[in-house]
N, C-alpha and C positions, 0 to 999 in steps of 0.2 A: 300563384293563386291555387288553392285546394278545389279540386275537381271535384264534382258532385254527381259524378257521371256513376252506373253502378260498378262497384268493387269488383277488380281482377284479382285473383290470388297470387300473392308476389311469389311465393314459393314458383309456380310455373311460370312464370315470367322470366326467372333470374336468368341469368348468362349459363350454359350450359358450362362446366370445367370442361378442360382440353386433357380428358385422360383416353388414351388406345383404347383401352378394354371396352369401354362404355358406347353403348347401342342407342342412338338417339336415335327416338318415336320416331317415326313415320308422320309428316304431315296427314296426308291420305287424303282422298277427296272431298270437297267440300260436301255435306248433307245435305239435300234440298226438304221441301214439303214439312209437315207436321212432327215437332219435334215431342210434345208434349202437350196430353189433356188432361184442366185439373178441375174437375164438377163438370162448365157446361162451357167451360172457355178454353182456346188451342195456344200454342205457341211454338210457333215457326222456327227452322232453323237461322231464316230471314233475321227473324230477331234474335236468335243468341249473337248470330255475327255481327250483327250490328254492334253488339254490345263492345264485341270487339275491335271496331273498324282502329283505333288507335297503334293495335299489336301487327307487327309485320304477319306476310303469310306465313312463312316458317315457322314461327312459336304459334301458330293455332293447331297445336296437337289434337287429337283427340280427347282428354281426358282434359284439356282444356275447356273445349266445349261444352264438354258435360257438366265439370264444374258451373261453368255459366249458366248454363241450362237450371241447374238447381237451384241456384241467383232467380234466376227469374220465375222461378216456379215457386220459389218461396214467398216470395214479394207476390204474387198473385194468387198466393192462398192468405196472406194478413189483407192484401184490398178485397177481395172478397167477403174475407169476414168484418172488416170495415163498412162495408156495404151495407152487409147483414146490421151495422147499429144506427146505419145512417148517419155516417162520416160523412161529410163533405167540405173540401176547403174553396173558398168564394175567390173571386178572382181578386182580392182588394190583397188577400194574405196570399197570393204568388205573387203580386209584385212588391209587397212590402220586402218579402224573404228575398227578389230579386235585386232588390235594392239594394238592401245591405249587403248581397256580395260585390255587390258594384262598388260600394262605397268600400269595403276591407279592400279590396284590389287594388284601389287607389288610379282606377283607369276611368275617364270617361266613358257617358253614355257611347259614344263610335269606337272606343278603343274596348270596351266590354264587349259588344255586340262583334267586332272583328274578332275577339279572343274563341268567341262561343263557337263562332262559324270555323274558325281557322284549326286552332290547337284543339279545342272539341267532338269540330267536326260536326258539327249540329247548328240546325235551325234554331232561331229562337223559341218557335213554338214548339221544336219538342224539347228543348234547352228545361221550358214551361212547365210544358209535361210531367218530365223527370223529377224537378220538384215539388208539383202538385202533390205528386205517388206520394215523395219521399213523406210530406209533410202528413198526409192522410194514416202513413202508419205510424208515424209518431202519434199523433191523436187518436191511433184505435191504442197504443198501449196505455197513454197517460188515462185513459177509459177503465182499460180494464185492468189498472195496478189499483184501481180505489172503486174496481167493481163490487168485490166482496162487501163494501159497506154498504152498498145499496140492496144487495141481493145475497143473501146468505147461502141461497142457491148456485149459484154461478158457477160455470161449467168449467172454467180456470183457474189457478189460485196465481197470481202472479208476485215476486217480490215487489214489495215499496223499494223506487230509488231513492229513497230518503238515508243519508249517512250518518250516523250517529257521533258523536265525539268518542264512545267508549270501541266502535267498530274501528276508527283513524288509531286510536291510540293502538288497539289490538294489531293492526299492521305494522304500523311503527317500530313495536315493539320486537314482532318475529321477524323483519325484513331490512333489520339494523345494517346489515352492509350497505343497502342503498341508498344511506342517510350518512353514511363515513367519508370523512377528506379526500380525494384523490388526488394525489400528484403524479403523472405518471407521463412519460415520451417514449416516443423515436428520435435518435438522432445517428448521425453518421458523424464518426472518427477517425479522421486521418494523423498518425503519431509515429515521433521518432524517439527512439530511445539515444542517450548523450553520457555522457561515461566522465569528461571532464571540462572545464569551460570555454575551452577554445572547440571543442565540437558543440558544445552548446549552442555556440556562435554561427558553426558550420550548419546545423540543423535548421538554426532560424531564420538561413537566409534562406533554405531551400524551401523552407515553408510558407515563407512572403512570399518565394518565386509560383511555388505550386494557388495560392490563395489569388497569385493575379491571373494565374489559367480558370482558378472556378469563377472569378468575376467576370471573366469573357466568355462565359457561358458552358466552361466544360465540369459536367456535376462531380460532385466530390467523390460522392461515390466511387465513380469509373478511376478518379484521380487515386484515392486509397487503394483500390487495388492494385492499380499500377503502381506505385510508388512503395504504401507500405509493407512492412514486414507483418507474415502473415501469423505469426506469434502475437501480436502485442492485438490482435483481430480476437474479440467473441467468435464465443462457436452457439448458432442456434440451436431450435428443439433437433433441426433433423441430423445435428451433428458438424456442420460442416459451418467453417470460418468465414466471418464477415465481420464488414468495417461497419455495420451497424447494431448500433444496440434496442432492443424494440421492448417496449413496457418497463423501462425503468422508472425504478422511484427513489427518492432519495436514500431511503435506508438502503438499496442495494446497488447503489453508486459505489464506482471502485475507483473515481477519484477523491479529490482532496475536498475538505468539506469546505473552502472559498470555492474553488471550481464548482462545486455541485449545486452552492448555494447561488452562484452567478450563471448557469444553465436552468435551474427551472425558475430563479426570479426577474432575474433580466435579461436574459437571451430569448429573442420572441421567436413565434414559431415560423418557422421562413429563413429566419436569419441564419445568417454565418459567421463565427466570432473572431476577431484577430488570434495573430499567433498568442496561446496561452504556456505558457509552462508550469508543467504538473508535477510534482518529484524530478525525474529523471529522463520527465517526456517534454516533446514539444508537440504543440499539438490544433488544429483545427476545430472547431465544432459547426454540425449545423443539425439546425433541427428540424426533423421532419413533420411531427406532432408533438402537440402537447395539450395536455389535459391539466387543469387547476382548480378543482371545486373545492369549496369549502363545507365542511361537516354542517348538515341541516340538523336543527331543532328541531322539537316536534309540532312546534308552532310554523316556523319556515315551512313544512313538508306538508303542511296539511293539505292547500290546494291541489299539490300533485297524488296524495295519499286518496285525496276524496274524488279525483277525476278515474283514477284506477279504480277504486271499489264502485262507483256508480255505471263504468264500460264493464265490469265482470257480470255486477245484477243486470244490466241490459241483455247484454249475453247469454247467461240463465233465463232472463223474459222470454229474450229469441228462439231459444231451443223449445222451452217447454209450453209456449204455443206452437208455435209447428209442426211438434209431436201431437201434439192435441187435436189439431184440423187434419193433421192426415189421417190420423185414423177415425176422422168421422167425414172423409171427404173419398172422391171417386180419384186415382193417380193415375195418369197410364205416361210414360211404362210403371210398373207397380215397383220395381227396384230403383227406383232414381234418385230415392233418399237414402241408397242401404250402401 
């Protein structure tokens, strides 16, 4: 179920790499008292951590914080100015909107209400809450994207989310790789080279014998290195040989075009194939991923063409009010948007 809790930056979230060099943040202590004043309202550090209660202590970095801090400081300069037009959502539209996430979830009313408190971590009333907000700043943009019609005066000019057909095609048309066929894997290759057919014969028992060791669970992987020859092994970006091959596609397949055509059309991804012989090889496969799309139309691609162009104009909405209320609004600290 998609959480409607407010936005963490994944970027600070991610898993830190495991490189020497690199000097990971200092948690530091946690901030008490007033985090931030925006007009005539405060916001605690209380509430940025709340926002976090989901994220272990270790990743609440500082600059984490902050990040959230500006989350919530922004969202309480659009309900302010939502205020300002007399916004209001009635209790009849949070429990409709609560509804239907109940109903996408697929969980009863006790198993929704356990989700909220549990994996959330919230009350239902501030569960409530959180979407009352959410729903309030939606209705102050859909306000003021068709303000300028009412008021030629109007202190923002916002884009219309409205998509035009000539806008979709215009995407479509610059952004052609992300509408192109993909076929493309990982798999691992375990092979032996055979010179004439009485080794043929020798090779393919060893490979039935090696195939009954990765069905009882030893991965092939580990099995290719020990076993093959480190020759008939790719060599990755970083130079160095392995029994894997990673983003291939058929055009740059270095087997046989039945092999290649029986790896990305019938060998599923998970699977591992009987012993095959290829030229001169005998050989395992398994696949670790795989990818199969087929080339989108521009008919095909429109829903996803129009879901992109209407999250960018939102985007652009978000920025250029925000800009707007700050500089006609009280910040403190005054750099917390810079």
């Amino acid at each position: 179920m998609k959480s409607l809790i407010l936005p963490v930056l994944v970027l600070a979230l991610a898993a830190p790499r495991q490189e020497p060099a690199k000097v990971v943040p200092p948690v530091g202590p946690r901030p008490s008292g007033i985090a931030a004043r925006i007009n005539n309202e405060i916001i605690t550090w209380d509430e940025v951590e709340m926002t976090l209660r989901t994220i272990s202590p270790e990743q609440r970095i500082p600059e984490l914080r902050r990040n959230q801090l500006r989350v919530l400081a922004e969202r309480m300069l659009f309900l302010q100015e939502a205020k300002n037009y007399g916004i209001t959502v009635a209790e009849a539209d949070v429990d409709g909107i609560v509804e239907g996430e109940r109903k996408r979830s697929g969980y009863s009313p006790e198993q929704f209400q356990h989700y909220i408190n549990t994996v959330e971590n919230l009350s239902i009333s501030e569960y409530r809450d959180i979407i009352r907000k959410d729903r309030t700043i939606q209705l102050l943009f859909s306000r003021l994207v068709t303000e300028p019609l009412r008021n030629p005066n109007s202190k923002v000019m916002l884009l219309i989310e409205f998509v035009s057909p000539e806008e979709m095609r215009e995407y479509y048309t610059a952004n052609a790789e992300q509408f192109k066929a993909i076929q493309q894997m990982d798999l691992v290759r375990l092979a032996f080279q055979f010179q004439t057919p009485e080794e043929r014969d020798e090779k393919t028992r060893l490979v039935q014998s090696i195939r009954r060791k990765h069905k009882e669970g030893s991965p092939l992987f580990y099995l290719a290195v020990y076993y093959m020859d480190i020759s008939l092994m790719p060599r990755g970006k970083d130079g160095k040989s392995s029994p894997v091959y990673e983003n291939l596609t058929p055009k740059d397949s270095p087997f046989s075009k039945e092999t290649t055509q029986f790896l990305f059309e019938t060998l599923k991804e998970g699977e591992t194939s009987d012993v095959i012989v290829d030229g001169n090889t005998v050989n395992l496969f398994n696949i670790l991923r795989k990818v199969n799309e087929k080339a989108k139309t521009f008919e095909e691609a429109q829903p996803f063409i129009r879901k992109q162009l209407e999250a960018a104009k939102r985007r652009a909405n978000q920025k250029t009010l925000r800009d707007a209320l700050i500089r006609r609004s009280f910040v403190e600290p005054a750099d917390l948007f810079k």
